[in-house]
C-alpha positions in Angstrom: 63.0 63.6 -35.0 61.2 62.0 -32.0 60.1 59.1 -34.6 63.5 58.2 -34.7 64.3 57.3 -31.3 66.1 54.4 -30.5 67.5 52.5 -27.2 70.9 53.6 -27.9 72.2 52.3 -24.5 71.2 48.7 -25.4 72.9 48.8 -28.4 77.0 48.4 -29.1 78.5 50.8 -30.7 80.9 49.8 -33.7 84.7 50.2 -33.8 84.1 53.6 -35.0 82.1 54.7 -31.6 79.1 55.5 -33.8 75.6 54.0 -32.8 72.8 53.2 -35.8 71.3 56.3 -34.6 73.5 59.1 -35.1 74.5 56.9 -38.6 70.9 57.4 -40.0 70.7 60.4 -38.8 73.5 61.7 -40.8 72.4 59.9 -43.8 68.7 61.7 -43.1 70.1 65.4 -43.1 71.6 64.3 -46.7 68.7 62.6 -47.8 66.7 65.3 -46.8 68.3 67.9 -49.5 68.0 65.9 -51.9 63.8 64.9 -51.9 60.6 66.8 -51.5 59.6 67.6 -47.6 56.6 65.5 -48.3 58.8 62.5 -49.8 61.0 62.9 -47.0 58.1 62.4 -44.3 56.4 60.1 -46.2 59.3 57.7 -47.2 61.8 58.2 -44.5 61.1 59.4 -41.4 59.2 56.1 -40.5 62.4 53.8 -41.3 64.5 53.1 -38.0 67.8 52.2 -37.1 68.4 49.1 -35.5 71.8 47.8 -35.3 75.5 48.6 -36.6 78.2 46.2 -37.0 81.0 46.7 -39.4 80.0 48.8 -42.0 76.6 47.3 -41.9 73.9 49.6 -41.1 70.8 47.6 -40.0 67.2 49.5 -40.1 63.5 48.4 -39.8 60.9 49.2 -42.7 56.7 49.2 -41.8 56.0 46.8 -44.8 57.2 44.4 -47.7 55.2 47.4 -49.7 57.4 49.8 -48.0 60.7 48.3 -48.9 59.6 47.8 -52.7 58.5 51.4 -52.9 61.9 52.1 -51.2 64.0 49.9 -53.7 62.4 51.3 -56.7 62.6 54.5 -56.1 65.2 55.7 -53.6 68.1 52.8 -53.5 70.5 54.4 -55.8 70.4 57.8 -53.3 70.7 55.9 -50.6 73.3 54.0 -51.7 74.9 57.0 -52.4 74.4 58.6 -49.0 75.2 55.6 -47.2 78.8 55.5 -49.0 79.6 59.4 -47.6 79.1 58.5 -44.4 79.7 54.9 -43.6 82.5 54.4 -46.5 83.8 52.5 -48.9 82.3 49.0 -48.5 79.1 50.3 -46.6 76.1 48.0 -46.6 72.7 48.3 -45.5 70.4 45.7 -44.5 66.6 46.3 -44.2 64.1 44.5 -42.0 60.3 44.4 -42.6 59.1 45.3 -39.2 56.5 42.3 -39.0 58.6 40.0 -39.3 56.7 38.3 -42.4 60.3 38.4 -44.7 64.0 39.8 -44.1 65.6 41.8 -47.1 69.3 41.9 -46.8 70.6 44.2 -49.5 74.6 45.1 -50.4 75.4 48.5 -51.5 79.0 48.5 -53.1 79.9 52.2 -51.9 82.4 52.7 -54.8 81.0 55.5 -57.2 82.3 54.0 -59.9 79.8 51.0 -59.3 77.4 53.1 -58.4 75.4 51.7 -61.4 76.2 48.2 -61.0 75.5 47.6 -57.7 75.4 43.8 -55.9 71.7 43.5 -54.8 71.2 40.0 -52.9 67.5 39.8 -51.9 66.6 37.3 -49.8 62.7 36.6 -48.9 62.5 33.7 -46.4 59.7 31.3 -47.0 58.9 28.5 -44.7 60.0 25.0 -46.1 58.7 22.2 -44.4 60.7 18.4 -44.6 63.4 20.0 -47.2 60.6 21.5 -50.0 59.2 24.7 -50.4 55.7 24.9 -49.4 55.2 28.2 -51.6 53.3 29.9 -49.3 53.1 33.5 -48.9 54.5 34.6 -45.4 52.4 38.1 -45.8 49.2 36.1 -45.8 48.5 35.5 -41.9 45.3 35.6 -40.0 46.7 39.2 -38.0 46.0 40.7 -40.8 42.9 39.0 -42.5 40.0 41.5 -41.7 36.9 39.8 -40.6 33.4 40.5 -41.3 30.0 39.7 -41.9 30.8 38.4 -45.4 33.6 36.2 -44.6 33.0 35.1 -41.2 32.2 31.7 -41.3 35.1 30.9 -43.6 37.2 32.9 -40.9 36.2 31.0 -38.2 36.1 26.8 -39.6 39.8 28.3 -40.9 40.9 29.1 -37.6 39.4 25.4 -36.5 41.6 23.9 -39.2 44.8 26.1 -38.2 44.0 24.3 -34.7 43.7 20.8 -35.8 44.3 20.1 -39.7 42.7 16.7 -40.6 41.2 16.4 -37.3 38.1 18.2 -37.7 34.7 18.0 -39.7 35.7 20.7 -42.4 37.8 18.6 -44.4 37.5 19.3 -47.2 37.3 22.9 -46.5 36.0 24.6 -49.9 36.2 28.2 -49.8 34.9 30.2 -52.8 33.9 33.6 -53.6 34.3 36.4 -56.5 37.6 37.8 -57.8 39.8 40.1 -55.2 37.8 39.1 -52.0 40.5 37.5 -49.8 40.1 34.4 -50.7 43.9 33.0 -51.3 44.7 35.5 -48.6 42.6 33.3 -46.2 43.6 29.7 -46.9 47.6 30.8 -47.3 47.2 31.7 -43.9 46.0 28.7 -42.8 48.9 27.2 -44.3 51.4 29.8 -42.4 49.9 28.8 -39.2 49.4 25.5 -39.7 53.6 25.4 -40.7 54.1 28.2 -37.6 52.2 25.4 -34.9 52.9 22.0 -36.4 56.5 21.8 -37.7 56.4 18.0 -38.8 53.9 18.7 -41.2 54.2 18.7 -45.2 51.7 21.5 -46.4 51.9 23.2 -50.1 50.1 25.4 -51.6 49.5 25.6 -55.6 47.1 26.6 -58.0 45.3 24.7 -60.1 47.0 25.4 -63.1 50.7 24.8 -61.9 49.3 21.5 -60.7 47.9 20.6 -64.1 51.5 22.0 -65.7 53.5 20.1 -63.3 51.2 17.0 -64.0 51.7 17.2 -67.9 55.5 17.6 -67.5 55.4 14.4 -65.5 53.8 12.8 -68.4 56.6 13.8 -70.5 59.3 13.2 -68.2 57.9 9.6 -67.5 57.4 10.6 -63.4 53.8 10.6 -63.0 54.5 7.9 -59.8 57.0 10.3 -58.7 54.5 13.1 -59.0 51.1 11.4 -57.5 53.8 9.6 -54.6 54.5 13.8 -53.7 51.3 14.8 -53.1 50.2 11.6 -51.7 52.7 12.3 -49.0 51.3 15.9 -47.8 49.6 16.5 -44.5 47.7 19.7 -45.8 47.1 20.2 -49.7 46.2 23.6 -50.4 44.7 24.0 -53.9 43.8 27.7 -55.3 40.7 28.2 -58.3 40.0 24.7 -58.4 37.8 25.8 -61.1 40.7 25.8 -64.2 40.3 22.0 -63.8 37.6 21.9 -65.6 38.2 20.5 -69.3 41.3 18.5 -68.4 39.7 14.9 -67.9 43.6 13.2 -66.8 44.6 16.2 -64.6 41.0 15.6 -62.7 41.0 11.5 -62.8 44.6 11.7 -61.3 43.8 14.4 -58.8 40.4 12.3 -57.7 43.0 9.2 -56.5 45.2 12.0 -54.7 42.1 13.1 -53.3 40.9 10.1 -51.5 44.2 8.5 -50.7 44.4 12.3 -48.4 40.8 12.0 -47.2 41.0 8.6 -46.2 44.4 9.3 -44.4 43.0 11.8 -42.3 45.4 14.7 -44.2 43.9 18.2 -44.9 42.4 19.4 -48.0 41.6 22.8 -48.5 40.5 24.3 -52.0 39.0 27.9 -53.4 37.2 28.6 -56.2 34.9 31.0 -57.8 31.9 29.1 -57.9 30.4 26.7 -55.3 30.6 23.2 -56.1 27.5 22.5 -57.8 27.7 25.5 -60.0 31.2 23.9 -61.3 29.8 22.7 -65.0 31.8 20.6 -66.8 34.1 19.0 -63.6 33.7 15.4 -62.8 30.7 14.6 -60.9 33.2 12.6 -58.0 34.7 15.2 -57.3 31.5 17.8 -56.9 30.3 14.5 -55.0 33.8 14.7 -52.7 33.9 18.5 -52.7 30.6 18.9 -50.5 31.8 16.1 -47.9 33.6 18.4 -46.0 32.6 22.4 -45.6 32.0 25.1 -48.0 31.9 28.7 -47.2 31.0 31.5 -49.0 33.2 35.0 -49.2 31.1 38.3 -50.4 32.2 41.9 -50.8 33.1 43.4 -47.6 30.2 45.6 -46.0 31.2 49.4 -45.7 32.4 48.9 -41.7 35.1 46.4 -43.1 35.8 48.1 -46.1 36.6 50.9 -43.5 38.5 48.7 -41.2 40.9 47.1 -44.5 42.0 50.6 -45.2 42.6 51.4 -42.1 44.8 48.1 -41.6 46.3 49.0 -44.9 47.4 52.3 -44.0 49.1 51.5 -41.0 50.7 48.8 -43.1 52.1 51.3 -46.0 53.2 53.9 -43.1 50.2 56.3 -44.3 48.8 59.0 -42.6 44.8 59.4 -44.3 42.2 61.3 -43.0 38.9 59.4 -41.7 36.9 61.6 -44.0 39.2 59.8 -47.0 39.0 56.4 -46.2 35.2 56.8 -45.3 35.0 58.1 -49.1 37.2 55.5 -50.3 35.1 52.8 -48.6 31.4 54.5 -49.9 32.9 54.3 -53.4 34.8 51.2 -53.7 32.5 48.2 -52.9 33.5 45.1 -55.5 36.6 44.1 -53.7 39.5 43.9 -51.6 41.8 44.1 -54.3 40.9 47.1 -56.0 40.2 49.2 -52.4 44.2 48.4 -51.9 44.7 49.6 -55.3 42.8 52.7 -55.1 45.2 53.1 -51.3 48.2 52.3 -53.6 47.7 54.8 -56.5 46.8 57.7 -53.8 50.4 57.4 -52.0 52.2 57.1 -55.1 50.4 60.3 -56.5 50.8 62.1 -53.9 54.5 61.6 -53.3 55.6 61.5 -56.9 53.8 64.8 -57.5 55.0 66.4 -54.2 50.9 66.7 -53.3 49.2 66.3 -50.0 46.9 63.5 -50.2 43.2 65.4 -50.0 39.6 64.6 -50.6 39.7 66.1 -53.8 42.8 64.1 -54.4 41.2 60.8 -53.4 38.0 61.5 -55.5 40.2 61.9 -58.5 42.0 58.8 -58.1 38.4 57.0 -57.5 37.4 58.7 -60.5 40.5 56.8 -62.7 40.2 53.5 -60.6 36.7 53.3 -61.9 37.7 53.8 -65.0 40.1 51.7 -64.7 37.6 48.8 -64.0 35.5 49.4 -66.8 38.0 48.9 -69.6 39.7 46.3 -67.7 37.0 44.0 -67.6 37.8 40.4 -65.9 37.7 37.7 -68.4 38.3 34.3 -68.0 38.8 31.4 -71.0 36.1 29.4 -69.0 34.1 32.7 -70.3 35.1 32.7 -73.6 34.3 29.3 -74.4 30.9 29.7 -73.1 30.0 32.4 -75.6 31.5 31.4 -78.4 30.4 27.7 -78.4 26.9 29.1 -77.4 26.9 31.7 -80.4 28.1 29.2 -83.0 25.6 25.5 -81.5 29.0 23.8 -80.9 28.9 21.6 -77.1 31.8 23.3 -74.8 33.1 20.0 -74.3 33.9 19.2 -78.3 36.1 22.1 -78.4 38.5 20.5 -75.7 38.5 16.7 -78.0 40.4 15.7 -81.0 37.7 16.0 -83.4 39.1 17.9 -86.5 35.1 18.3 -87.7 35.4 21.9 -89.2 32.7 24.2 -87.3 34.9 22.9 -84.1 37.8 23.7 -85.1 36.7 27.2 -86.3 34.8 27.4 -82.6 38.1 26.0 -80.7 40.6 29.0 -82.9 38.0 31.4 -82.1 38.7 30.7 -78.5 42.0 30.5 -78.3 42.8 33.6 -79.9 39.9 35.6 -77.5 42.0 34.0 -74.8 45.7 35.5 -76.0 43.9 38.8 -76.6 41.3 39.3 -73.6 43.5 37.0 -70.8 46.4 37.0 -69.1 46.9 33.4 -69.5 50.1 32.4 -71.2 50.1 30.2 -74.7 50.6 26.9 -72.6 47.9 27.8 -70.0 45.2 28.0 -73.2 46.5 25.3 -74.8 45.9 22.9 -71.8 42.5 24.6 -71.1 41.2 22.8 -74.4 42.4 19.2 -73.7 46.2 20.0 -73.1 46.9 21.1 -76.4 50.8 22.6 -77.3 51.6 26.3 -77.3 52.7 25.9 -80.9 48.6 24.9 -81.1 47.5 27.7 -79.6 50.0 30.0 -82.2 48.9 28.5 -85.2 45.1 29.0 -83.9 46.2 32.4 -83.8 47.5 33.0 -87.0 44.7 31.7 -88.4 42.2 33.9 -86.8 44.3 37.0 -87.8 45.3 35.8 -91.2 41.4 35.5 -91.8 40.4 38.6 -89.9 43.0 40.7 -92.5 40.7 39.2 -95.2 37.5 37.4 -94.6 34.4 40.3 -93.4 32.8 37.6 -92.4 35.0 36.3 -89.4 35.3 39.9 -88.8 32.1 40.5 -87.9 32.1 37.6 -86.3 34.8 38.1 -83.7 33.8 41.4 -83.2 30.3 40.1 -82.2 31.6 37.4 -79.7 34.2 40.1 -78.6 31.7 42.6 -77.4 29.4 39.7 -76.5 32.0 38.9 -73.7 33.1 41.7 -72.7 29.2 42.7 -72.1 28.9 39.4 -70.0 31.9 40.5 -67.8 30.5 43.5 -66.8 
């Protein structure tokens, strides 16, 4: 039990005279007849006790990851376990160990609650001037791996951290393919911006909740209100600035929110997929105001820092993995940050759902399934959707998002709406904006048209099943 050493002389015992020690100790020897050996190394060996007070037992977890895991799998035997030797009313409170969020979480010990249980979760976030800045506290530089493919963006975001507003990369355009640490990188200039300058408004948003927020503020009657908030910011972070394009208000109004920050000096930092110039269809001034400041490029990670973010990531999950593994992993898995933590992810839960040790031959299998995984879950956007199918049927990517009602643009705009609900994630009021801020019910009745013709007409048949494999062959 050496992992579970603790400076029992610094800490108080409780009225009862036992320390947090000997408590999780006891709860260990029940846990342990009651899980797998591997289960029990894997899962609980690495939590430790920290404090006691009350019935409260107080103990640190490696990772956010860690305590979901923990919470989804184990909570209802630990809240058993926890009962039998603390006692009625015994609570438990768990602490991620860096510090980046606090879970307190109340375990009624009664058994006859045992499946009703009072679970209040609390993740702090830092809220600057009395609003939340949405920010992720996980994403900090610590744990951002640099390498060749990401170091410039590293280093001009570490310059911003230092002095938001006050230096030449402003704005600081970052932009890169899917998974490649990209929102990772400018959340954590937000965290450390927040961490260093506690006066100053920063938020973070996507492009889409921006445009959402903006259309409810047409409705409400509060686009002053709206534009006045973001006006007022000292850092605006904006995530795939791409999804703008198409929506001609939610760009005009965001061009004047623009320039009112640039010319006050405040921060702008965006991401995207594409580089500027390669945004088609987004208003020329803001391509124009997009290259004022700095862009840098994110690619895949070379092998070495593929090798170095699973490393990081194991320590971070508690994992114990073999260099040979991760040196396999890393050979195999070269799109993206996303899918090596993936690959990391499905191994652990493998090996300790199935009682297995995780081996090579493990690993390869679960590469094996990850890159199948890839290939039938091909990355589509709508921005890719309306490409094809406006190119296959001669109709301009720019009528679909108008009012016109001429017919081979309507067919085109229904054709695109229901690719979208079928081959995106995007919800009904995400699509509908995509193609000039149209209503969900628009986007259900485009739908229903498509399917109600599909169950009858060969013709649209063969048609969506052309522009269907068309797309998915261009995602590839």
């Amino acid at each position: 039990m050496d992992n579970l050493k603790t400076t029992e002389a610094t800490i108080d015992k409780n009225s009862s005279g036992l320390t947090p020690s000997h408590v999780w100790k006891n709860c260990l020897t029940k846990i342990k007849e009651n899980v797998t050996l591997m289960t029990y190394n894997t899962w609980f060996l690495p939590i430790r006790p920290v404090d006691i007070k009350d019935s409260t037992l107080k103990v640190q977890l490696p990772s956010q990851f860690f305590w979901e895991w923990i919470d989804e799998h184990y909570s209802s035997l630990i809240h058993k376990v926890l009962g039998e030797i603390i006692g009625p009313g015994a609570k438990l409170a768990y602490v991620i160990s860096d510090d980046a969020a606090s879970i307190d979480e109340s375990f009624s010990a009664d058994s006859e609650k045992s499946r009703a249980v009072s679970r209040v979760i609390k993740v702090e976030q830092k809220k600057a001037n009395g609003f939340d800045s949405h920010l992720n506290p996980r994403y900090r530089f610590d744990n951002f791996i640099k390498g060749e493919g990401n170091e410039l963006a590293r280093a001009a975001a570490g310059a911003i951290s230092d002095n938001p507003g006050g230096t030449s990369f402003n704005p600081f355009f970052v932009y890169g393919g899917v998974g490649l640490g990209k929102t990772h990188l400018i959340q954590a200039i937000g965290n450390s911006i927040l961490e260093n300058f506690a006066d100053k408004k920063v938020i973070y948003l996507s492009s889409d909740s921006f445009t959402v927020e903006f259309v409810e503020s047409i409705q409400s009657n509060k686009i002053n209100e709206f534009s006045s908030f973001y006006r007022s910011m000292d850092v605006l972070i904006i995530d795939d600035i791409q999804f703008l394009i198409g929506k001609e208000k939610t760009q005009d109004l965001f061009f004047h929110i623009f320039n009112t920050l640039h010319q006050s000096r405040k921060q702008i930092i965006l991401s995207s997929d594409k580089a500027p110039k390669d945004l088609k269809g987004l208003d020329e001034r803001l391509i124009s105001r997009f290259q004022w400041g700095l862009q840098a490029d994110i690619q895949p990670p070379a092998f070495e820092t593929r090798i170095a973010i699973l490393k990081k990531k194991t320590e971070d999950y508690g994992m114990t993995i073999s260099p040979e593994i991760i040196e396999y992993i890393a050979y195999h898995i070269t799109s993206n940050i996303r899918e090596l933590e993936g690959c990391l992810i499905k191994l652990l839960a493998n090996a300790s759902l199935n009682s297995k040790e995780i081996t090579l031959d493990l690993a390869k299998k679960i590469v094996r399934e990850v890159a199948t995984e890839r290939k039938s879950n091909l990355t589509v956007s709508i921005d890719d959707i309306t490409k094809v199918v406006c190119g296959h049927l001669s109709v301009p990517e720019n009528k679909v998002r108008e009012k016109t009602r001429k017919k081979e643009v309507v067919l085109a705009r229904q054709i695109c709406m229901y690719l979208s609900s079928k081959l995106t994630k995007s919800s009904l009021k995400t699509i509908g904006l995509h193609f000039g801020g149209r209503d969900h019910s628009t986007v259900i009745h485009a739908c229903s048209t498509i399917e109600q013709a599909l169950s009858s007409d060969i013709i649209v048949q063969e048609l969506v099943g052309n522009l269907k494999s068309k797309i998915e062959l261009s995602s590839s």
